[in-house]
LUMTOR-569912 format. One line per 8 residues: number of its first residue (from 1); for each residue x, y, z of C-alpha. Coordinates in pm, whole numbers, plus 32768, in hexadecimal, padded with zeros to 4 digits. Layout:
BEGIN
NUM) X/Y/Z; ...
END
This chain:
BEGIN
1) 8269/B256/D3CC; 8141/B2EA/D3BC; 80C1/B3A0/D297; 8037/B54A/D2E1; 7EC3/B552/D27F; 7E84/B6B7/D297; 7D20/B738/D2FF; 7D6B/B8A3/D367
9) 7E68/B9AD/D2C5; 7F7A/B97F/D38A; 8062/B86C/D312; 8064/B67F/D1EF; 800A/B568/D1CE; 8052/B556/D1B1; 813D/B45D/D1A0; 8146/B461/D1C4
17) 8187/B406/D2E7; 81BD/B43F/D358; 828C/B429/D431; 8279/B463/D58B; 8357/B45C/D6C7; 833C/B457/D815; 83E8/B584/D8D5; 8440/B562/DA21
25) 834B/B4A4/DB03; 8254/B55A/DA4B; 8203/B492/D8EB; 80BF/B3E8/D8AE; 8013/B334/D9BE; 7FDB/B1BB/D9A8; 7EBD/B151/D8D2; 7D71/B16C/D99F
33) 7C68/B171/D89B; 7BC4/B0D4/D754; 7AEE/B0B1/D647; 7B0B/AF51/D5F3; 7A0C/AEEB/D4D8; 7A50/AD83/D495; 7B89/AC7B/D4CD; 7C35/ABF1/D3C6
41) 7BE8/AAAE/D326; 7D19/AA6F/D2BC; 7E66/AA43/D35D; 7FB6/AA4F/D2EA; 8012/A915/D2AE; 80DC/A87A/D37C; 81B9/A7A4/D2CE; 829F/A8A3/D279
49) 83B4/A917/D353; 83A0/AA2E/D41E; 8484/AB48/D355; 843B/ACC6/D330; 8516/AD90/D288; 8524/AF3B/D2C9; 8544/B03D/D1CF; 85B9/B185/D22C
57) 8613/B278/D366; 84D8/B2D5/D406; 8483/B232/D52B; 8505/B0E4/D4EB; 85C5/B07E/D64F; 8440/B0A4/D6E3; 83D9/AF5E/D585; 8504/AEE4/D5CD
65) 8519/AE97/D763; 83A6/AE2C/D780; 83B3/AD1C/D668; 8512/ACA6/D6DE; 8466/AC68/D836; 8366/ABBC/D789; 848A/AABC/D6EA; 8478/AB47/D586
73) 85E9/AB5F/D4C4; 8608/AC81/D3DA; 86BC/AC65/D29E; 8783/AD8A/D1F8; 875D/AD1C/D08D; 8674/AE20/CFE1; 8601/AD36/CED4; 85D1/ABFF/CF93
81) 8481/ABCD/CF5A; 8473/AAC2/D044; 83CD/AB91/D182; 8296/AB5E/D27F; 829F/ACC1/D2C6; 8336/ADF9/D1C8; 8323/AF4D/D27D; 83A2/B070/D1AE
89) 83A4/B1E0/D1C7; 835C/B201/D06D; 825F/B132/CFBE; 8331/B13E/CE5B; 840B/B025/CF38; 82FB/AF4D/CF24; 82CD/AE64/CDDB; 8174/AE14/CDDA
97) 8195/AD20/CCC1; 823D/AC2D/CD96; 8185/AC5C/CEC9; 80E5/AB07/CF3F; 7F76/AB5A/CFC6; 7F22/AAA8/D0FA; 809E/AA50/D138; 812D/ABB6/D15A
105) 80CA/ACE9/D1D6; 817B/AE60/D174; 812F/AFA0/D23E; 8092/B083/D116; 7F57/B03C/D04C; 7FDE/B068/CEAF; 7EC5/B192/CE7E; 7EF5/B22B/CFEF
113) 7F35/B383/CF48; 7DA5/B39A/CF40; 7DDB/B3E8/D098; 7F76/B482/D0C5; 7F92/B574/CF80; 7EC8/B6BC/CFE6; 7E2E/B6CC/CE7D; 7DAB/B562/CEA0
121) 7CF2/B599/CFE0; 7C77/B6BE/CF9E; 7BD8/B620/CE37; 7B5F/B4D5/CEE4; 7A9B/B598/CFFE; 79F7/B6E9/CEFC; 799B/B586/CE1C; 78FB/B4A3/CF2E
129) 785B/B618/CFC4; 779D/B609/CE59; 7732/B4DA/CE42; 7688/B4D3/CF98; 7609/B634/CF55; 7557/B560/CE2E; 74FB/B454/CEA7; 744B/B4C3/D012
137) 7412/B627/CF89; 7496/B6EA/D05F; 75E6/B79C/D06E; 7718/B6EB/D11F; 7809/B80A/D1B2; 7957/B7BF/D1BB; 7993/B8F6/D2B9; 7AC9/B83A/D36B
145) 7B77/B88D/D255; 7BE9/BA08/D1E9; 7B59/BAC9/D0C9; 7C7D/BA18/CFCA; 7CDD/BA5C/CE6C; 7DB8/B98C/CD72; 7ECA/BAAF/CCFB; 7EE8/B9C3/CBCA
153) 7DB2/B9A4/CB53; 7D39/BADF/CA5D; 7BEE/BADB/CAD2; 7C1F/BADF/CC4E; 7D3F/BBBF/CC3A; 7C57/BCBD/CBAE; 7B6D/BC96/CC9A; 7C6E/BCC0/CDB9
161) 7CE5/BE0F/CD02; 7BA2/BEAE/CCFB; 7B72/BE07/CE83; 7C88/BEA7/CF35; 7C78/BFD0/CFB7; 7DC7/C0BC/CFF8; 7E82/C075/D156; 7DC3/BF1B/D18E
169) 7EB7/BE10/D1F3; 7E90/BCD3/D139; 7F91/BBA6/D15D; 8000/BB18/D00B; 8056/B989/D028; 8111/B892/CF29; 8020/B770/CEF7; 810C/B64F/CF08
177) 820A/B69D/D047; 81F7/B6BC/D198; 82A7/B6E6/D2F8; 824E/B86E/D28A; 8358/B86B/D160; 82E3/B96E/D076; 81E3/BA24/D0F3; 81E8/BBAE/D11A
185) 8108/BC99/D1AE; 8051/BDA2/D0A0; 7FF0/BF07/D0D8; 7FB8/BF8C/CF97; 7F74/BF20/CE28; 80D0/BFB1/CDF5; 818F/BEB4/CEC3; 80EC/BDC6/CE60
193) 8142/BDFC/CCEB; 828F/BE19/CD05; 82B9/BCD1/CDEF; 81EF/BC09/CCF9; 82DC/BC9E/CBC1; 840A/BC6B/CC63; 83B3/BB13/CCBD; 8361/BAEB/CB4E
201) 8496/BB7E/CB01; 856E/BAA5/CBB9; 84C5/B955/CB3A; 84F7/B9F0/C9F6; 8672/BA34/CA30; 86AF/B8D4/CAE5; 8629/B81A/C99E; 871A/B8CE/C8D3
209) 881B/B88D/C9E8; 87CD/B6F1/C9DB; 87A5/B6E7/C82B; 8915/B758/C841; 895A/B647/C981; 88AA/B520/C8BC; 898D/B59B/C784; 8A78/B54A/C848
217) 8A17/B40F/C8D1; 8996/B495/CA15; 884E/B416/CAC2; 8772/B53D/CB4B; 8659/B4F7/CC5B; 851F/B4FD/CB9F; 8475/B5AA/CCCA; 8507/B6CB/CC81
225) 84E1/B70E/CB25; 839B/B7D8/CB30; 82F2/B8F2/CC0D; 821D/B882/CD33; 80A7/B84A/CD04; 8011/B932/CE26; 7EDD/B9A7/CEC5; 7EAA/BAEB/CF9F
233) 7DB4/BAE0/D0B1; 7CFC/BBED/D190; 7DEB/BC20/D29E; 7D2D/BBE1/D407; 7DB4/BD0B/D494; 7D08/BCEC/D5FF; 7D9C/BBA6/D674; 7D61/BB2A/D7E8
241) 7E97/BB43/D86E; 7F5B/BA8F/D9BA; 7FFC/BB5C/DAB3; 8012/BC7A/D96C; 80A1/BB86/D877; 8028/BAF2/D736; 7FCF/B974/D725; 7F1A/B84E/D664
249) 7EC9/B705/D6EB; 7F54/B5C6/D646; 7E87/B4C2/D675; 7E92/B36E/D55F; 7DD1/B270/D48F; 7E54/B119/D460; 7DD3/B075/D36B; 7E1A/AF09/D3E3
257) 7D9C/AE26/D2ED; 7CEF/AE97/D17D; 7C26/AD13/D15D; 7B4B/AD56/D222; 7B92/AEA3/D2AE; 7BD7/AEE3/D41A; 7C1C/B034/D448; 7CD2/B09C/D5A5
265) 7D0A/B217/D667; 7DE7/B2C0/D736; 7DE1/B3F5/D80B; 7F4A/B443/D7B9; 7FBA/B5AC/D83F; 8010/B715/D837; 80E5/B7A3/D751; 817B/B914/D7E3
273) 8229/BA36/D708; 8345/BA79/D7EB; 82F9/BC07/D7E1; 81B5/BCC3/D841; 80C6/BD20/D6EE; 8087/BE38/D689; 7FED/BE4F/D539; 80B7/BF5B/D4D7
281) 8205/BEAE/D4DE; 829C/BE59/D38E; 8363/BD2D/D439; 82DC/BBC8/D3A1; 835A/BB3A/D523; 824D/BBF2/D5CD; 8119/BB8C/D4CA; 8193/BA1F/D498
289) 819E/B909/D5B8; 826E/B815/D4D3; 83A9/B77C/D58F; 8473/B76E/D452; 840A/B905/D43A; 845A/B932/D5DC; 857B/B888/D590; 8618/B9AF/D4CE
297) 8628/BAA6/D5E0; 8769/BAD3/D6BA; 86A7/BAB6/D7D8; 861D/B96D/D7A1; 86F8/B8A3/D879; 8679/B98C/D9AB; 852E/B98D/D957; 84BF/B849/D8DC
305) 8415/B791/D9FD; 82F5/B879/DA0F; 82EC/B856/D890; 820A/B734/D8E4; 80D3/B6F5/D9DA; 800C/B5AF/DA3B; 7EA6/B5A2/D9FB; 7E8C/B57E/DB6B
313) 7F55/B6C1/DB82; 7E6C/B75A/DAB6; 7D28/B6F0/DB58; 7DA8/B778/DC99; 7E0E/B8BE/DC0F; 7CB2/B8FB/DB60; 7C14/B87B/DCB4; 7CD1/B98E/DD8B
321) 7D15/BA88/DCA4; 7BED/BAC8/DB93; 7AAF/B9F1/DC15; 7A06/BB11/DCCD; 7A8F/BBFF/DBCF; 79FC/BB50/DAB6; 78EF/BA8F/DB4B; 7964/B94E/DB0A
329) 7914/B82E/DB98; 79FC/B742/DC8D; 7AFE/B67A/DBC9; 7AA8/B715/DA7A; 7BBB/B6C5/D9D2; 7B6B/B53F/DA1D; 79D9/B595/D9A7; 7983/B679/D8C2
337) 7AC2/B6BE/D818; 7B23/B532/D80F; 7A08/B4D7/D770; 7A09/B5E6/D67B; 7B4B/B563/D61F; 7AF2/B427/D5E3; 79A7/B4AC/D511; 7AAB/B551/D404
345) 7B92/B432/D41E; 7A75/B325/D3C2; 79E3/B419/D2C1; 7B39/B45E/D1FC; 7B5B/B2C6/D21B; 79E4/B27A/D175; 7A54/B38F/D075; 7B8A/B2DA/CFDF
353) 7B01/B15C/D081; 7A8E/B0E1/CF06; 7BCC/B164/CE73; 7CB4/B0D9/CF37; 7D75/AF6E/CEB9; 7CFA/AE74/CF9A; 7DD0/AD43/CFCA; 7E03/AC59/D12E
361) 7F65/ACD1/D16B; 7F48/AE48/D12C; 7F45/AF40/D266; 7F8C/B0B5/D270; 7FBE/B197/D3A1; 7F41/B30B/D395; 7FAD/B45D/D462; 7E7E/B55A/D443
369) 7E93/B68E/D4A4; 7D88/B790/D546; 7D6A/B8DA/D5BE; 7CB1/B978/D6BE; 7C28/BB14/D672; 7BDD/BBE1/D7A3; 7A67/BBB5/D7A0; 7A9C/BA09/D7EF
377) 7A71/B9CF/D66D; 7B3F/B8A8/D5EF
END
């Protein structure tokens, strides 16, 4: 499903998808809007039968019933290669090598971690800021995105020491995960040492743990043989809030064909801590909007259908509720902030566009994730 892209400091991807769900009546509306650049040229061929096979847990019944109406037969067989359609959770189920351009199509671009890992966005949008800087002469801001630091790199790790200043709350991120897995909440230099050493610690420990296993003939996951990559951002510590609780809107990029691109939006929704903030609070459930985080809490069950609001929802709350207080004007939420949206979407898009492995067949489906501050700022 889709992959977390994440443009604020709440949590990727990042995924990665990504991976969203519908709770209640109240998942994402139906798709309304676009930004179609160009149709493909090319169509899958259609000589080939119609067979998709599905990879993973996350959403599949949804893949599953709409190309079943549509007359497709799935096969179970991981390694038949022999599919019109390959939709995985996890691009490593994808070979490449065999993939038949023009007569296939798979659901993640090879390189799509340009866009997913935290690190890689963050890189392809300070790199394209530069070069535009140089070549119009003037300086791009990239002010959607919080003052961030890479905890692994020397330099900016020093700079981030000498930066932070005692009590601030900063959020500290892995690069490479997402549904909110890993991430922590930092109030001194202190705490933030000793989670970063015992994280070190541990990776250290498991690789001694899985010399002994493979000694012994047993495989270890390779994911978990070394400490997470991570970044800490500025923590936004003013966040607009619904009815006194924490949210972020996702909203997501489908990129539906790479040759030529055609590039495709959609409003998405709200996604509601289940407990009012208060930036005091040490408990990750009332800073993080995740599901998979929400999901922890006893109180879950009870809670969960106003863990999620439709864009329409939304626009009717800001109309009633903060227009006159704010000044805003009618239907904001489908104006200004809507098309703001969509600005950052198409500019993290040109930012990684070059990079990306083009081939007719290859399509990739993004969650990104934004944040709203108390003065309207997105």
């Amino acid at each position: 499903m889709p992959k977390e892209v994440n443009l604020r400091n709440s949590s990727s991807t990042a995924a990665t998808g990504s991976q969203r769900r519908k709770t209640g009546n109240e998942g994402p509306s139906p798709p309304v809007d676009s930004g179609v650049q160009s149709r493909p040229r090319v169509a899958v061929s259609s000589n080939m039968e119609p067979t998709y096979y599905i990879g993973g847990g996350n959403g599949n019944a949804l893949i599953e019933e709409t190309l079943n109406s549509l007359g497709w037969r799935r096969i179970k067989d991981k390694t038949d290669d022999n599919y019109r359609l390959r939709w995985c959770e996890l691009k490593s189920s994808i070979n490449y090598n065999t993939f038949k351009e023009g007569d296939q199509m798979v659901n993640h671009i090879p390189n799509c971690n340009l866009l997913t890992n935290k690190l890689g966005l963050l890189d392809s949008l300070q790199e394209y800021s530069r070069v535009c800087s140089a070549v119009q002469r003037k300086t791009m801001k990239l002010d959607f995105i919080p003052e961030t630091y890479r905890l692994d790199d020397p330099k900016d790790r020093q700079t981030f020491d000498q930066t932070y200043k005692e009590n601030e709350m900063w959020i500290c991120k892995p690069t490479g995960r997402n549904q909110g897995k890993g991430i922590f909440l930092v109030r001194s230099l202190s705490e933030l040492n000793r989670a970063t050493e015992a994280e070190k610690e541990g990776a250290t420990e498991h690789k001694e743990l899985s010399r002994e296993g493979e000694a012994r003939g047993k495989q270890d996951d390779p994911r978990k043989r070394k400490s997470l990559n991570r970044i800490i951002q500025r923590y936004i510590t003013d966040p607009l809030l619904v009815d006194g609780k924490k949210f972020d809107i996702r909203c997501y990029m489908l990129i539906a064909s790479t040759a030529p691109y055609v590039i495709l939006y959609h409003k998405g929704y709200l996604r509601l801590s289940m407990y009012n903030y208060d930036n005091t609070c040490d408990n990750i459930i009332a800073h993080l909007t995740n599901q998979f985080i929400q999901k922890k809490d006893p109180k879950y069950s009870e809670l969960k259908e106003e863990t999620a609001w439709s864009m329409d929802r939304f626009n009717q709350y800001v109309n009633e509720k903060l227009s006159a207080e704010k000044g805003l004007e009618k239907d904001w939420v489908y104006g200004p902030l809507t098309t703001t949206m969509k600005q950052i979407m198409t500019h993290s898009f040109t930012a990684v566009k070059h990079k990306l492995q083009r081939k007719v067949g290859y399509f990739d489906l993004y969650g990104l994730d934004f944040m709203i501050d108390e003065h309207m700022k997105i």
